[in-house]
C-alpha positions in Angstrom: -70.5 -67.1 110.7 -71.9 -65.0 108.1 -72.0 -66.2 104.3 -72.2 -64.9 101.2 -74.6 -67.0 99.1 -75.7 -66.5 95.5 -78.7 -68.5 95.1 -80.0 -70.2 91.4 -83.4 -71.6 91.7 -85.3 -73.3 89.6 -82.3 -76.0 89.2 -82.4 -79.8 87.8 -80.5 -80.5 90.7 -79.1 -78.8 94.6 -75.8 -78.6 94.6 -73.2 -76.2 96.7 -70.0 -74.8 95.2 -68.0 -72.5 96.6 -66.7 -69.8 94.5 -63.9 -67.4 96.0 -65.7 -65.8 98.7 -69.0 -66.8 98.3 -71.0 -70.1 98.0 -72.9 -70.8 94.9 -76.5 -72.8 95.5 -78.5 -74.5 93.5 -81.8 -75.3 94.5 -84.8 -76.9 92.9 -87.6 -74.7 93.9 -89.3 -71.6 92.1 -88.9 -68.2 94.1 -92.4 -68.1 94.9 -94.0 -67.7 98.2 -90.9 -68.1 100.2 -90.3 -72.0 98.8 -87.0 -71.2 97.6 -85.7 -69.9 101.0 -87.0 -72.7 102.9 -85.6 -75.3 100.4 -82.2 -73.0 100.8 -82.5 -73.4 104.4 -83.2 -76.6 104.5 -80.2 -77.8 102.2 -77.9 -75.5 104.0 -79.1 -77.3 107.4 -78.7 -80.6 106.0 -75.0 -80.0 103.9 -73.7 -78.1 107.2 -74.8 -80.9 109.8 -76.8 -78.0 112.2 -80.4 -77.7 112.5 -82.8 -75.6 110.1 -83.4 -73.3 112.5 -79.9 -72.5 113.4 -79.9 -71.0 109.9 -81.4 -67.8 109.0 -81.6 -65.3 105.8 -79.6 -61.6 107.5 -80.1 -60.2 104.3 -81.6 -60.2 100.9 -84.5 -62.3 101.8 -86.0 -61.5 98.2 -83.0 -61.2 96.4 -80.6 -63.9 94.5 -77.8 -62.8 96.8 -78.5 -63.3 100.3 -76.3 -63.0 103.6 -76.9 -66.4 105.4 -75.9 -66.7 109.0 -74.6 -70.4 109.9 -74.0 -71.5 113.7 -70.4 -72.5 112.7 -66.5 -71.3 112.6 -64.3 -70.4 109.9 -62.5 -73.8 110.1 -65.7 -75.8 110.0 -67.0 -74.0 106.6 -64.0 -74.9 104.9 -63.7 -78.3 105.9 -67.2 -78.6 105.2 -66.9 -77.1 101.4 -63.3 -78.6 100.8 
């Protein structure tokens, strides 16, 4: 499954919202030297219940909004993010 993500770095806290269409992620790490798509991957691993490298960056690797590809189903995504 391909998502739409709009990531906010440099957060107090992660957290994961979704928003209509898209997910809104928090993360705590700066945007600096890749740390902030590794934390994203990481947090998306952990919150979806699949391993980090099941989930990769198809787009906007050095952007806020990215295209992330998750090894689940429709069904699973929203029962995952209520």
């Amino acid at each position: 499954m391909i998502v739409e993500v709009h990531v906010i770095t440099n957060a107090k806290k992660r957290e994961l919202k979704l928003e209509g269409q898209y997910l809104k992620v928090k993360i705590t790490a700066a945007p600096k030297e890749g740390k902030a798509n590794t934390e994203l991957i990481e947090f998306l691993a952990g919150f979806f219940g699949v391993r980090k490298s099941e989930v990769r960056i198809a787009k906007g690797e050095k952007e806020k909004w990215k295209l992330i590809s998750l090894p689940i189903n429709e069904e699973e995504f929203r029962r995952a993010v209520g």
